[in-house]
C-alpha positions as CSV (number, residue, x, y, z in Angstrom):
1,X,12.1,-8.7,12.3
2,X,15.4,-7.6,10.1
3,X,15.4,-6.1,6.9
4,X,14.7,-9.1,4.1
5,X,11.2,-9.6,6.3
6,X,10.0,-5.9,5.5
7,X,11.5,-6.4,2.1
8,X,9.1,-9.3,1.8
9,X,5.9,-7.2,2.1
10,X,7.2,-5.0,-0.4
11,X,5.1,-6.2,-3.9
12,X,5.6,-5.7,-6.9
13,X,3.2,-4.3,-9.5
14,X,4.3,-5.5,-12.7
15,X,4.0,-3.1,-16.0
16,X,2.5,-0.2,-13.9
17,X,2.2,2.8,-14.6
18,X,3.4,1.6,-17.7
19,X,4.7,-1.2,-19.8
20,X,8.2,-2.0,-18.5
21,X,8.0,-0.7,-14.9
22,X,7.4,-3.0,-12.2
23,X,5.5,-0.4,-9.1
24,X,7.3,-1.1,-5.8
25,X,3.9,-1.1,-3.7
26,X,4.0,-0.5,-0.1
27,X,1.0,-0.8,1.3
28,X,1.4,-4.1,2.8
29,X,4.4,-2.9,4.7
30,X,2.6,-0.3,6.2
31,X,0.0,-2.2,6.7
32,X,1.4,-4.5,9.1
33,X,1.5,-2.7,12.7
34,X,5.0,-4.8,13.6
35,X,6.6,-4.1,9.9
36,X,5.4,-0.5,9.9
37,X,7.0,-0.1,13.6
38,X,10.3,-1.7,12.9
39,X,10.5,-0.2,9.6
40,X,10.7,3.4,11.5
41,X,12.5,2.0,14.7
42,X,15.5,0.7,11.9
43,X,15.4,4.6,9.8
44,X,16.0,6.2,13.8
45,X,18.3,3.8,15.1
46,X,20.8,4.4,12.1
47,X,20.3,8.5,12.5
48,X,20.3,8.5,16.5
49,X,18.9,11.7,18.1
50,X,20.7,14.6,18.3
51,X,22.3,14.4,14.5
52,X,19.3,15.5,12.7
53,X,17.4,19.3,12.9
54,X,15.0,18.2,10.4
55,X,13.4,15.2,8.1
56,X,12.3,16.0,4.7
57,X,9.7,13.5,3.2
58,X,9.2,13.5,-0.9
59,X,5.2,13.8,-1.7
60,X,3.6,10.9,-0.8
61,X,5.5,7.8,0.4
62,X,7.8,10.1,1.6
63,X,5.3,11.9,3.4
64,X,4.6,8.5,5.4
65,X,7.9,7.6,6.1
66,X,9.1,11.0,7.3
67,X,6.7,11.9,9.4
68,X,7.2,9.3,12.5
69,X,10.5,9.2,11.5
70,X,10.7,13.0,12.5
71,X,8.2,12.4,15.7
72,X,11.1,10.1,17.0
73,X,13.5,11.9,16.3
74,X,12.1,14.8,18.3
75,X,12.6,17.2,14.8
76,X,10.6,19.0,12.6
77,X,9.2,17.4,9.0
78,X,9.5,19.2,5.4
79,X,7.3,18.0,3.1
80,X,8.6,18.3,-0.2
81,X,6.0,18.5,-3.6
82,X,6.1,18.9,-7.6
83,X,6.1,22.6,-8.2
84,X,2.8,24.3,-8.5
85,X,1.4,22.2,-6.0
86,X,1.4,24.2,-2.8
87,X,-0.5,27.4,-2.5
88,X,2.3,29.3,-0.3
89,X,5.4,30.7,-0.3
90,X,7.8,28.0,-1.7
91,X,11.5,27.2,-1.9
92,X,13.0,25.9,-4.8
């Protein structure tokens, strides 16, 4: 599986969230087990161990993606949100 088959599950929403904007939808990317997999095996493989300290995901799909990516990687993840949106001491 190489890169134009998970481009494949990637859909596109047409006019959402407006009139104009075509919504990249990824849900049936990570929907399927081998896509999803490969997906995050591709993301390590191009970093390696050993060059990263940590992964920083942007709220929500970032937040997927980073995650595993960060398991693999043996590093710590940073989630990163909209201000006002986390309760805690923040950076900025």
């Amino acid at each position: 599986m190489d890169v134009s088959d998970l481009q494949a599950l990637v859909r596109d929403v047409p006019n959402f969230p407006q009139d104009g904007i075509d919504f990249k939808d990824i849900t049936p990317l990570l929907a399927d087990e081998a896509a999803f997999s490969r997906m995050i095996d591709l993301i390590v493989g191009h970093y390696g161990r050993g060059s990263i300290d940590l992964v920083v995901g942007i709220e929500a799909r970032g937040f997927i993606l980073a995650s595993p990516v960060a398991y693999h990687l043996g590093v710590g993840f940073v989630p990163v949100r909209k201000v006002g949106k986390l309760p805690w001491h923040v950076e900025s």
